[in-house]
N, C-alpha and C positions, 0 to 999 in steps of 0.2 A: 240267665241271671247276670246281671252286670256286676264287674269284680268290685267289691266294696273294702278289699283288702289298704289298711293305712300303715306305711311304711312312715320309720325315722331315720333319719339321719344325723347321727351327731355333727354337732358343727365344730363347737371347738372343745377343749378337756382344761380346765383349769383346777389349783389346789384353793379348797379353802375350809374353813373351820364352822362359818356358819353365815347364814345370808337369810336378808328378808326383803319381800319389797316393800316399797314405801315410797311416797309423794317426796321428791326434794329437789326436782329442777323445775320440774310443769308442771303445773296445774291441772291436769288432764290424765297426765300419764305418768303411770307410776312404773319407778326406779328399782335396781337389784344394789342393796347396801352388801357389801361381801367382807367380811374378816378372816383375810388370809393367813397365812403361816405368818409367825411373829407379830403377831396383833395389828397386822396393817389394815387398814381401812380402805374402799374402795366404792366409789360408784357405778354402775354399768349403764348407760342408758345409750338411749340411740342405736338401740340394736346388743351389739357387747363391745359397744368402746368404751372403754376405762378412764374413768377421771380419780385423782388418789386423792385419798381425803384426809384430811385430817382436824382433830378435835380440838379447838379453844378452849385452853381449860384456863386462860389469862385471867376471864374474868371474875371466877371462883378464890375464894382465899380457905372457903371451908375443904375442896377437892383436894387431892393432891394425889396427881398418879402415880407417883415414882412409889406409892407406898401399899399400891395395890394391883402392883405389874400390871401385862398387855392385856387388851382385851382377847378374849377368849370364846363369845360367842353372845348373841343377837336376843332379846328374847320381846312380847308385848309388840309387834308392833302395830300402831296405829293411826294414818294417814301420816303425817312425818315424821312422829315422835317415835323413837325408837329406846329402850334398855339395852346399855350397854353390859356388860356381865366380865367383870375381870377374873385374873388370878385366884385371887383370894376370897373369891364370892363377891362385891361388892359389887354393888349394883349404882350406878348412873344414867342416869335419863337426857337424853340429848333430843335435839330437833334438828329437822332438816330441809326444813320445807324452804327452800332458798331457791322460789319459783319468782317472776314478776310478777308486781302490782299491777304496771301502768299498761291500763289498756292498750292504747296504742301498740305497746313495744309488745303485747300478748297477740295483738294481730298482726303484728309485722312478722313475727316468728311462725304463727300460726299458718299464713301467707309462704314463708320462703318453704317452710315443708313441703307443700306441693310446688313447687318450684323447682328446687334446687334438688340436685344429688343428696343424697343422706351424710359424705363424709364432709361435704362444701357446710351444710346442716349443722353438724357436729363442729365443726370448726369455729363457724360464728357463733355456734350458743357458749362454747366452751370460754372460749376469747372476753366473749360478754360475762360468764360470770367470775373472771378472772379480775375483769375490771369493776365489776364491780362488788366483788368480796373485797378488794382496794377501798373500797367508800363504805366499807362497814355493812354493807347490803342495805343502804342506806332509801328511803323512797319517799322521800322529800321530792318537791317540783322537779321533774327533767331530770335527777340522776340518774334514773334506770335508763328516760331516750339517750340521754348523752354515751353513755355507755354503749349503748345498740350502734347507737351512728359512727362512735369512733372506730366498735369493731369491725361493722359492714365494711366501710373506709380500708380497715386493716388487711383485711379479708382479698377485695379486692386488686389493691393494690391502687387504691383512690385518695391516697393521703393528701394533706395539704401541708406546705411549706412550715416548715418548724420558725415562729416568731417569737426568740426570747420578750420576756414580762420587761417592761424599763422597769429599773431603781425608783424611778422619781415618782413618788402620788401624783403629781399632777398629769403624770405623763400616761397612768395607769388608769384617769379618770375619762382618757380619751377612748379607752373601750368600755366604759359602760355604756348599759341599752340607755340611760336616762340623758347620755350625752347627746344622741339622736332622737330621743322621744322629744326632747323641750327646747330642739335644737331651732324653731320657727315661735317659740313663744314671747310675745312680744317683751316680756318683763327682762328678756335678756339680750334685747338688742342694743342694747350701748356697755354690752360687758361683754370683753375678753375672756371667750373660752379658751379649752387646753386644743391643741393641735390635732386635726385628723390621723389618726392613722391608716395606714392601708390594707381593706381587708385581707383575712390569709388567701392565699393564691393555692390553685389546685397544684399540687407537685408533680414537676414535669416527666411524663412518663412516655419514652418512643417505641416502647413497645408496644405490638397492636394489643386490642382492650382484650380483656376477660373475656371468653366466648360465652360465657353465660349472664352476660351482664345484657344484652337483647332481652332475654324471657322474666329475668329480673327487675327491669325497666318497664316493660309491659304490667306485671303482678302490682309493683309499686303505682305504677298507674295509675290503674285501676281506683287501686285502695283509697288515693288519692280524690278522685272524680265521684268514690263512696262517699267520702267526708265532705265534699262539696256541698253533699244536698244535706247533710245534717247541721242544723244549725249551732245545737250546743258543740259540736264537734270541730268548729271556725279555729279554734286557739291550739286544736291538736294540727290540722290542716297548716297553718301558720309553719311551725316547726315542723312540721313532715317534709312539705313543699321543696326546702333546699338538697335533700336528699335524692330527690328523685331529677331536682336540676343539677345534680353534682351527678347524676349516673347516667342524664341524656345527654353533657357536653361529650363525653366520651365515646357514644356511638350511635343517639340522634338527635341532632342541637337544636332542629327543630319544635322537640316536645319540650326543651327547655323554653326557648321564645315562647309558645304557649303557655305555659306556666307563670313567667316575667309577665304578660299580660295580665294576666288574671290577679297575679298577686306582684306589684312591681317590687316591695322590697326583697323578695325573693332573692335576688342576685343583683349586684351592684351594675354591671353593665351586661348589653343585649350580647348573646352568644352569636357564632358564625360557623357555618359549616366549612368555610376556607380554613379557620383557626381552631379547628376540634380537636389535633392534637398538639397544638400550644398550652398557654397558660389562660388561668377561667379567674374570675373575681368572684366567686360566691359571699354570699354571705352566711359564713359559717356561726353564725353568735345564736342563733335559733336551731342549730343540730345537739 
């Protein structure tokens, strides 16, 4: 008879007072909420890495915690809503469900999972929703990708040149997209626009590239060459597109020229494989 014995091994020993799972980073995959000693708050996801939490009570003018000490233990939960349970019995309902909306950035994440390491993983989703709990967890047009694409950026070590804002409106109207959309309309060829400015420049890194920035080029690819064939999918493609030419200058310039083809405003000028570790002109206004 073959041995059918199942053995455990504890992994790690943590203290806490009371835990529940619940939806509150993915959409997929549900999270360990933990209320440690002294009512501290905690996320576990991505295995048992720790994100610490804590509770907006700003918006509230009826709440007031100070008048119903720490929390003390978890109770009801359901998909991301959770009861909080204080000191003194009082009960609070909180949500948590601070997963992405935007498709795209649900498949870009979805994507670097098999991809990438779990703690490379962990880093970027952390990062993203760092940034964007900054924006109110806001999902409005392109908050969420700009968020994704700045962290990726962060992540790797792919940042672009810090370009303070001018003072001057007129100088601030040289980066709007509408500066360049109606930049050939005839209605404004005998009027004095504001002055180009220079897209931001990749920041110059001479350290050799991220080793996993290859198999991360490749996934992004892909995803990319997926959006190709779908047609309502054109305006996610548009903004993807510079992404994956900010991640080919750096270890193959050639799938960038590829891309510059296909879509020319992609990048403001043709890349070179002599000048892969110089500086790149992206055009970062669509990340």
């Amino acid at each position: 008879m073959p041995d059918r014995t199942t053995e455990v091994t504890p992994v790690t020993e943590m203290h806490a007072l009371s835990a529940v799972s619940l939806r509150a980073t993915r959409g997929n995959v549900w999270d360990l909420l933990v209320v440690k000693p002294f009512g501290k708050l905690s996320l576990f996801t991505h295995g048992l890495r720790e994100i610490p939490v804590e509770v907006d009570y700003s918006q509230t003018v009826i709440f007031k915690p100070e008048k119903h000490g720490a929390v003390v233990s978890l109770q009801d939960s359901q998909w991301g809503t959770v009861t909080l349970v204080h000191e003194n019995g009082y009960k609070n309902q909180v949500t948590f469900d601070n997963f992405p909306q935007d498709k795209l950035v649900i498949e870009c994440f979805q994507l670097i999972a098999l991809i990438l390491p779990s703690e490379i993983t962990f880093n970027l989703h952390h990062l993203f929703l760092q940034k964007w709990s900054a924006q109110a967890w806001a999902t409005t047009e392109n908050v969420e990708f700009e968020c994704f694409s700045s962290s990726l950026y962060a992540v790797f070590g792919l940042d672009f040149e810090h370009q303070p804002e001018p003072d001057d409106p007129w100088l601030r109207l040289s980066a709007s997209k509408s500066h360049d959309h109606f930049a050939e309309d005839p209605v404004f060829r005998l009027l004095r626009g504001p002055p180009n400015i220079p897209l931001a420049r990749a920041a110059a890194n001479r350290a050799p590239p991220h080793p996993l920035l290859a198999p991360l080029l490749y996934g992004l690819h892909t995803l990319a060459e997926h959006l190709r064939l779908l047609i309502p999918r054109q305006q996610d493609l548009l903004k993807f597109a510079p992404i994956v030419c900010r991640i080919a200058v750096a270890v193959r310039p050639e799938w960038a020229d590829y891309w510059k083809r296909l879509i020319p405003t992609t990048m403001k000028s043709w890349p070179s494989a002599l000048s892969a570790s110089r500086y790149f002109v992206i055009d970062s206004s669509n990340c």
